[in-house]
C-alpha positions in Angstrom: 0.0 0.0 0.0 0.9 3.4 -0.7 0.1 5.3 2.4 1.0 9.1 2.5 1.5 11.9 5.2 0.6 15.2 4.7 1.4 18.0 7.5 1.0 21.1 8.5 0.2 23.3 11.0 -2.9 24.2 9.3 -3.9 27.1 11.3 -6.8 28.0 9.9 -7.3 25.5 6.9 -7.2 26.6 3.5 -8.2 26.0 -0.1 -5.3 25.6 -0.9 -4.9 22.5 1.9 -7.5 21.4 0.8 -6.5 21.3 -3.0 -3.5 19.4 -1.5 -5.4 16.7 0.7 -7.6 15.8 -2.7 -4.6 15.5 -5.1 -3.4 13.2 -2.6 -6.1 10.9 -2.3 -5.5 10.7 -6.1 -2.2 9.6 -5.9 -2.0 6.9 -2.3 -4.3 4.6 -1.3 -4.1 6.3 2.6 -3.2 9.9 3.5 -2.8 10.7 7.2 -3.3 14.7 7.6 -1.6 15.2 10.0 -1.3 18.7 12.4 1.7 19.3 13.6 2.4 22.6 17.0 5.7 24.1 16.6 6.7 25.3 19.6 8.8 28.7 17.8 5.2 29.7 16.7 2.0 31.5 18.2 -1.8 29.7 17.0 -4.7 31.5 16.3 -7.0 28.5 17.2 -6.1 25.4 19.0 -5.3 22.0 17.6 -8.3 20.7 18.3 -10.4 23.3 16.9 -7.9 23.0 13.9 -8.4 18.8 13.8 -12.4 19.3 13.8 -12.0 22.2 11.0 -10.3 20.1 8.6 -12.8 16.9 9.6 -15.8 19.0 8.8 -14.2 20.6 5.4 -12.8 17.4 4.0 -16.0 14.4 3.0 -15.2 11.1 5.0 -13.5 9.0 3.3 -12.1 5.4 4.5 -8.6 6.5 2.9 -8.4 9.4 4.8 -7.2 10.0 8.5 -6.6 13.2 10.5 -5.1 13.3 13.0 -1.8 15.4 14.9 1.8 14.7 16.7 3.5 16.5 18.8 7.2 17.1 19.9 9.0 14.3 17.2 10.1 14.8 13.8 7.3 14.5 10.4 9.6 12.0 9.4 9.4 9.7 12.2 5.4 10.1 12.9 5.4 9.0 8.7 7.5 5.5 10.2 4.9 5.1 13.0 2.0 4.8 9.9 4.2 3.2 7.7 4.0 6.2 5.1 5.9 5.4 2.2 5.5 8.8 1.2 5.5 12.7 2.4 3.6 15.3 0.8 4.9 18.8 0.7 3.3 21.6 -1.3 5.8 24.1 -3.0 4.2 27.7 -3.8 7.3 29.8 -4.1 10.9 30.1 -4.7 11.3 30.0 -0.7 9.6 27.2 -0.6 11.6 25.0 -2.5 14.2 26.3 -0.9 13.5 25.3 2.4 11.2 22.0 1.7 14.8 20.7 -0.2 16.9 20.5 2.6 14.2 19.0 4.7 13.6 17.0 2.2 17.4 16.0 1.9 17.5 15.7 6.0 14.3 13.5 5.9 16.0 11.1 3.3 19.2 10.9 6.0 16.7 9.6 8.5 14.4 7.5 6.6 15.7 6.8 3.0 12.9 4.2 2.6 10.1 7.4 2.9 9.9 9.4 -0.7 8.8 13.1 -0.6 6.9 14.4 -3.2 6.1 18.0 -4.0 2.8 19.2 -5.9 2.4 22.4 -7.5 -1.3 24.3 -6.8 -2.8 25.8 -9.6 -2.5 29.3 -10.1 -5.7 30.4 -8.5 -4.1 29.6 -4.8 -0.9 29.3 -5.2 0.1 32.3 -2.9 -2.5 31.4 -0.6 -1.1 30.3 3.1 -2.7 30.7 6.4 -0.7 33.5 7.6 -2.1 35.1 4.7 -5.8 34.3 5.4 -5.5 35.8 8.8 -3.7 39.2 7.6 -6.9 40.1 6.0 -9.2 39.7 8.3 -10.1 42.8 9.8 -10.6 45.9 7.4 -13.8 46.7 5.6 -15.4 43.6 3.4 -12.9 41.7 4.5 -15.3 38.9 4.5 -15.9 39.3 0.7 -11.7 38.5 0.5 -11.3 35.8 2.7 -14.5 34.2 2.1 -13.2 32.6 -1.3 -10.1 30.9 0.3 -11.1 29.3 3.1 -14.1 26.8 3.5 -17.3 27.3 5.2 -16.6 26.3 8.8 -13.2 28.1 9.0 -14.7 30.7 7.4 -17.6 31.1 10.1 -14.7 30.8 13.0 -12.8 33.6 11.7 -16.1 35.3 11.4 -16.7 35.0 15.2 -13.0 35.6 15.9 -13.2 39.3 14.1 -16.7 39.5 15.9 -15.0 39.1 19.7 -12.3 41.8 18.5 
């Protein structure tokens, strides 16, 4: 079986995760999503609020398991499901850039587990989540944001800007 890993931080979930989730389900026969805390950064909402917005935006599907690990290396939660694979997304020059090396340090630790890189489409391809939550805030920014995120993230940031 081909079983791939796919994590971020995902904080909110976008479109563009999204995009990324389905093309894997095209290509493995399992993906783990999997949400990852780095302690170097700040979180607008809380893993768990994170785990249930990605379970509510993404259709069940027996291939497909979310879940989240904590304080260990992607590489080593991909041994613990038996990935064969990791799934990065590469959006920018940058990103290459720094998903090559880990890429290259991944393959020191586990040269049985591939990493593959997808390219989005044009139409999100600068979309992140750090993004996302830069425009929430000024007038109509619902009319922005609303096209890159889905509905329940959508409807949390909606309530976030509300309590501000």
């Amino acid at each position: 079986m081909r079983i791939a890993v796919y994590a971020g931080s995902f904080d909110p979930p976008t479109n563009g995760h999204l995009w990324m989730i389905q093309q894997a389900l095209e290509l493995f026969d399992h993906v783990y999503v999997a949400i990852g805390d780095n302690p170097s950064k700040s979180y607008t909402f809380t893993r768990d609020q994170r785990m249930e917005f990605l379970q509510d935006a993404i259709p069940s599907c027996e291939r497909l398991t979310v879940s989240n690990f904590d304080n260990r290396y992607l590489v080593n939660y991909a041994k613990s499901v038996n990935a064969t694979h990791i799934i990065r997304g590469i959006r920018s020059p940058q990103d290459y850039e720094y998903e090559r090396v880990m890429r290259n340090i991944n393959g020191d630790m586990a040269p049985d587990i591939q990493t593959v890189f997808l390219m989005p489409p044009r139409d999100i391809a600068d979309l992140s989540s750090s993004m996302v939550k830069g425009l929430v805030g000024p007038n109509n920014w619902e009319d922005v944001v609303r096209r890159y995120v889905p509905t329940n993230v959508f409807a949390a940031l909606e309530a976030l800007s509300d309590d501000n």
